[in-house]
Structures are given as structure tokens and as C-alpha cells.
C-alpha positions in Angstrom: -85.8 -13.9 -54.0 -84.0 -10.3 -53.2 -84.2 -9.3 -49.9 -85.7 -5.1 -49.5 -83.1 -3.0 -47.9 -84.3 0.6 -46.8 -87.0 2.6 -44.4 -89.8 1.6 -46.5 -91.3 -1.7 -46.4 -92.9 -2.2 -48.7 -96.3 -5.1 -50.0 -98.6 -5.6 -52.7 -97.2 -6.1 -56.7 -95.5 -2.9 -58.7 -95.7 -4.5 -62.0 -93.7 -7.7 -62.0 -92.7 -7.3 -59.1 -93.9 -8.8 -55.6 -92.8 -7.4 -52.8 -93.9 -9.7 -49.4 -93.3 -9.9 -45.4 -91.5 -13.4 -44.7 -90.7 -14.4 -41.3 -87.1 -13.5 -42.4 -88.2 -10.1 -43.5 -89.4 -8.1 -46.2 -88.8 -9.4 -49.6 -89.2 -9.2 -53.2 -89.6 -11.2 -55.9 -90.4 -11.4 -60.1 -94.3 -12.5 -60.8 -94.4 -15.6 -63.0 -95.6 -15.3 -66.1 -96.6 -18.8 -66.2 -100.4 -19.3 -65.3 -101.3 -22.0 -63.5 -103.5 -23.2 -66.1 -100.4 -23.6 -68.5 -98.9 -25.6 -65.8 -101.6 -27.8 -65.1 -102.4 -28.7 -68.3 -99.2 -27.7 -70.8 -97.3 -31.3 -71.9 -93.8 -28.8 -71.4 -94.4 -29.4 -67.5 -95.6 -33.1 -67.7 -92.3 -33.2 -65.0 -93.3 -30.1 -63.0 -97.4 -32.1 -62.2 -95.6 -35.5 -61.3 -93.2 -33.5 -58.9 -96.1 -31.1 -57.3 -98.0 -34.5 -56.9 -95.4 -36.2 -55.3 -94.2 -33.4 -52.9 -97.8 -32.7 -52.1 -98.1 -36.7 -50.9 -95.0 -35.9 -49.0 -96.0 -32.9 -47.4 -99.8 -34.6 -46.0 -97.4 -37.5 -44.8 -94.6 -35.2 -42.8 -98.1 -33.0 -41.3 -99.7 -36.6 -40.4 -96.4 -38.2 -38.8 -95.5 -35.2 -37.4 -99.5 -35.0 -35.7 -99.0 -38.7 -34.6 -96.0 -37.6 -32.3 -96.8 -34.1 -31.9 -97.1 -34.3 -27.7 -93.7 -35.4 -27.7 -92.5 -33.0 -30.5 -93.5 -29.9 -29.2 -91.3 -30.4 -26.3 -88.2 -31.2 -28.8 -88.0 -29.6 -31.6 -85.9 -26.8 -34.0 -87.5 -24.2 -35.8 -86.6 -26.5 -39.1 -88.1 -29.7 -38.6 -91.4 -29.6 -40.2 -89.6 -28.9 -43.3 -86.8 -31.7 -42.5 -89.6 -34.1 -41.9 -91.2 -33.4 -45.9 -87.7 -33.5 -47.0 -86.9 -37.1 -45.8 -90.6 -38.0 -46.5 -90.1 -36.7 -50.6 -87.0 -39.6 -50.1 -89.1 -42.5 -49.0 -91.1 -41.4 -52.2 -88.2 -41.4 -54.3 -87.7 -45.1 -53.2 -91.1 -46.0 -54.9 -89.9 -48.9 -57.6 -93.4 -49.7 -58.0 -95.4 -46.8 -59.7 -94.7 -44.1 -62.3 -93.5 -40.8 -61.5 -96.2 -38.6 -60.4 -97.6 -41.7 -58.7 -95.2 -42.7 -56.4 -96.6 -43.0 -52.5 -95.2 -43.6 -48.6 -96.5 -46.8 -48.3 -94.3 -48.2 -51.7 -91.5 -46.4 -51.0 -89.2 -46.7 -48.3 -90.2 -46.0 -45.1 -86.8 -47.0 -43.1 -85.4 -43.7 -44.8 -87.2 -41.9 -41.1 -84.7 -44.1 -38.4 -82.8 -41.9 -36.8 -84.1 -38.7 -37.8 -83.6 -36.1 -35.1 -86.4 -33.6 -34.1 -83.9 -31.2 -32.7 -80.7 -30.8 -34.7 -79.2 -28.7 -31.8 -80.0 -31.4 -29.5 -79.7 -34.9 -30.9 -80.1 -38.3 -29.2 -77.0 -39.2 -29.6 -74.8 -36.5 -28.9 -77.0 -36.3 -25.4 -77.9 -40.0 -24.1 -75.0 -42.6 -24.2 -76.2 -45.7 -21.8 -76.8 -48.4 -23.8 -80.4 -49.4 -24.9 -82.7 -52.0 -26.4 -85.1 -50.9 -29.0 -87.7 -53.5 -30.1 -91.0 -54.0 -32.2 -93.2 -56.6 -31.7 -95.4 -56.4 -34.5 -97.7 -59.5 -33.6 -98.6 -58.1 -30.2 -98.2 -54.6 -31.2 -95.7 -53.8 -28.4 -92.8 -51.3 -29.0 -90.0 -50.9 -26.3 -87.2 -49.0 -25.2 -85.3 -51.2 -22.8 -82.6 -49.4 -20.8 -80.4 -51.3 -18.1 -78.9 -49.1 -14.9 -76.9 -46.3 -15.3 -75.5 -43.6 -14.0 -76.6 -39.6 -15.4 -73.9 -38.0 -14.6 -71.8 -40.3 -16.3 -73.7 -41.2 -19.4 -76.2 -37.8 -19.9 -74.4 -34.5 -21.9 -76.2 -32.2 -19.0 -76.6 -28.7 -20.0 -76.1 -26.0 -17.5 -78.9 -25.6 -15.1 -80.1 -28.9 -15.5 -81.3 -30.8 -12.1 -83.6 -33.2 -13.0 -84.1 -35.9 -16.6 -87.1 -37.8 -17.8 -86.8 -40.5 -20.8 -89.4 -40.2 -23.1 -90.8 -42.4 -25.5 -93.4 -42.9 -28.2 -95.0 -45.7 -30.5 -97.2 -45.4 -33.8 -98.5 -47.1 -36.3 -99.7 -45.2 -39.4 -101.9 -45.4 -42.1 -100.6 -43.1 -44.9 -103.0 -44.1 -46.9 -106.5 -43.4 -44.8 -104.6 -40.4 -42.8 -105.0 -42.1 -39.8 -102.5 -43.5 -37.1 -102.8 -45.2 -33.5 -100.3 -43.9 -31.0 -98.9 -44.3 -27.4 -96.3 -42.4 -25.3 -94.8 -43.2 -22.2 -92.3 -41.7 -19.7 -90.2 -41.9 -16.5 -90.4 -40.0 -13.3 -88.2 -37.1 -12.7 -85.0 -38.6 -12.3 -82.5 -36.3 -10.5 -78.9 -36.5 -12.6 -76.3 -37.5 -10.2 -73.7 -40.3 -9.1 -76.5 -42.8 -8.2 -77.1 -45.6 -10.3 -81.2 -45.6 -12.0 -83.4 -48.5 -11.8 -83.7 -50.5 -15.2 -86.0 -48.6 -17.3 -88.6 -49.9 -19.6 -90.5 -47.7 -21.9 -94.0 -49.4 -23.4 -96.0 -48.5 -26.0 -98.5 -50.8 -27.4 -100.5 -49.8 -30.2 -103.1 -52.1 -32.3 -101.8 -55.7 -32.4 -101.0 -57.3 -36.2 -100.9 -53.8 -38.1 -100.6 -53.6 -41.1 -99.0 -50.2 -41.7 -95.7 -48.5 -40.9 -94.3 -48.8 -37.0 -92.3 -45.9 -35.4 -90.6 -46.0 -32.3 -89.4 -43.0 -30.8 -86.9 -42.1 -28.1 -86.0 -38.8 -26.0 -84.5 -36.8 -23.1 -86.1 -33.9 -21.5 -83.9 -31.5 -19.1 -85.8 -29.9 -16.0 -84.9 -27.6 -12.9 -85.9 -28.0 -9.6 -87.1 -25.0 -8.2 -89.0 -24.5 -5.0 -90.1 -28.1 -5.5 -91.8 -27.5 -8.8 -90.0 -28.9 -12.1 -89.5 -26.6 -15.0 -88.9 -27.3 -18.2 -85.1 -25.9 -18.5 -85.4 -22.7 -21.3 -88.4 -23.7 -22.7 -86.8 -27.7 -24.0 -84.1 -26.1 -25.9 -82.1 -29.0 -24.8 -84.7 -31.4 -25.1 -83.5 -34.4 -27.8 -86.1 -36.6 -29.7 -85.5 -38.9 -32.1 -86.9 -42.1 -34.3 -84.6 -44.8 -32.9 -86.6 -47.9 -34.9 -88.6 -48.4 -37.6 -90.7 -51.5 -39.2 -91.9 -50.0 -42.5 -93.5 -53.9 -43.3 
């Protein structure tokens, strides 16, 4: 796709040509001369149907993960991730050894393929939180934990400039790819002010339906606030904010 250079934008089609407003400008592009009909229903793109199938099953699972978390995601997140999320959900496809191409699903494939993806690739878990922690999935009773013995922020937090105050976040799901539905919890901390005094041991809960039978995500953050006239603000909007799937039990 060319990018248009010049005073005039320009929109609409001048023969084969589309020319378009993208959120990274104005465009243009060559029309296809391939209907849609021809695709749909030529044997030639036999391929091109099993791949539109597939990234269209990824692309409902990535919108319906990403609505199970989406309280916590909003506060963490880069201007990528949705289409991160339908990238790593095309791979759990890929790892479908049960059905043919084209039929290939989430729930067959391999949901582990989403541990430790990060929600905010300018802030990730990792590079941000470094106490030790427990992560656990109790399938039976339905309980997922972040366990989190005492420590101290200013030691093991990467504090960004302006930064007064921390919460831990954390969120549990279980989803059902297959029905579009999914049963989640969230949980937090106080505002904890980041300094040389050691925290209370922290534990997140999040219990969700015992016995599932579907996929189990736990997730884990750090949001960054300032104190200001006694009222917390979130510091630039969660730009530091981190958020990330820190255990999964795909079954």
C-alpha cells in the first residue's frame, strides 16, 4: 500500500486505484480484480478459505479474551495489542493436530501459546515487578492466586518518574471459546506508597466456577499512581501500567 504525498488528499476509487484515510494517513492502493465470489468458491484458493476461516476463529477468540479482561486491560495496554492478541491466538490454532486445515479451533490447539504475553510491550511484567511470586490454579475449586511474600518497592519495583503510590493487580478467567462465553474475577491491593518499608504478604484471589471445563487464565499487573492533594491519579494516563498472563491451564 503506497502512502499519498502532496496538498490533496485525496478518497474514493480513480480506476484501479483506491485511495483511503488510515489512521497512519492517507493512502493508496490497487483494486483487486479478484471478486469475492471467485474466492469463495474457485478450487485455486481452496488455501486462501481455510486461512480466512481460521484467522476469523482467531480474531472472535483475541475480541472475546480480550472482553474477558478488558477492566484490567484498559488500564495497561499499547496501541498494538489487540492485533498481538489475534496473532498469538492464529498460533494456538496452528497447534490444532486434530482437524483439517480450515477447521482448526482454540479449544484443540494450544492454548499455553498465551503465558506470558504482555499487554503493554513498553511496560512489561517483568522488566517492572521483580519480588518473587507464587502463581497457582486450582482447577477443582476454581481458585486462581497470585501469592506474593513481603517486599520492599523501592527495591524490587522499576518506578517511573513521578510515581508515589503502586497497586498489584490481578485477574482470573475461565473461557468458553466455543459458546463465546467466559466467567471472570479481578482483584487488587490498596494504594501502596513505594518506599523503604517492607509490604504485608499479598494475596491476590480470583475464584471463578469450580471444575471448569474450559481454558484458565491468570493474570498479573502493576499500576503506577500520584498522590496529589490526597487524591490518586493514574500517573500519564497508565502509560507505565504492566499487565501480563503469568499462568495458564489450557486442560
Amino acid at each position: 500500500m503506497a502512502k499519498q504525498k502532496g496538498i490533496i488528499a485525496l478518497e474514493g476509487t480513480i480506476g484501479n486505484i483506491t485511495f483511503l484515510k488510515t489512521k497512519d494517513g492517507y493512502m493508496a492502493k490497487q483494486k483487486s480484480e479478484i471478486s469475492a465470489h471467485k474466492i469463495a468458491t474457485d478450487p485455486a484458493f481452496q488455501r486462501t478459505r481455510e486461512n480466512n476461516a481460521e484467522f476469523g476463529r482467531a480474531a472472535k477468540a483475541g475480541k472475546l479474551f480480550r472482553t474477558a479482561f478488558r477492566s484490567l486491560i484498559q488500564k495497561a495496554k499499547d496501541h498494538i495489542y489487540v492485533g498481538r492478541v489475534t496473532q498469538v491466538f492464529k498460533q494456538v490454532i496452528n497447534m490444532d493436530q486434530t482437524n483439517t486445515r480450515g477447521q482448526r479451533n482454540v479449544i484443540d490447539g494450544e492454548a499455553l501459546l498465551l503465558q506470558s504475553f504482555e499487554f503493554n510491550m513498553d511496560a512489561k511484567l517483568s522488566a517492572t515487578f521483580f519480588a518473587p511470586y507464587v502463581r497457582s490454579i486450582d482447577r477443582v475449586t476454581g481458585d486462581l492466586k497470585i501469592n506474593i511474600p513481603a517486599f520492599i518497592p523501592d527495591e524490587m519495583l522499576s518506578v517511573p518518574a513521578g510515581a508515589s503510590h503502586f497497586r498489584l493487580v490481578s485477574a482470573g478467567s475461565s473461557i468458553d471459546f466455543e459458546n463465546k462465553k467466559h466467567d471472570s474475577k479481578s482483584s487488587e491491593t490498596d494504594f501502596l506508597p513505594i518506599d523503604h518499608l517492607p509490604t504485608a504478604v499479598i494475596t491476590l484471589t480470583n475464584t471463578v466456577q469450580a471444575n471448569s471445563t474450559h481454558p484458565l487464565f491468570l493474570l498479573m499487573g502493576v499500576q503506577f499512581f500520584q498522590l496529589v492533594n490526597g487524591n490518586q491519579y493514574p500517573l500519564k494516563n497508565g502509560v507505565f501500567n504492566c499487565l501480563s498472563v503469568v499462568k495458564v491451564d489450557s486442560i
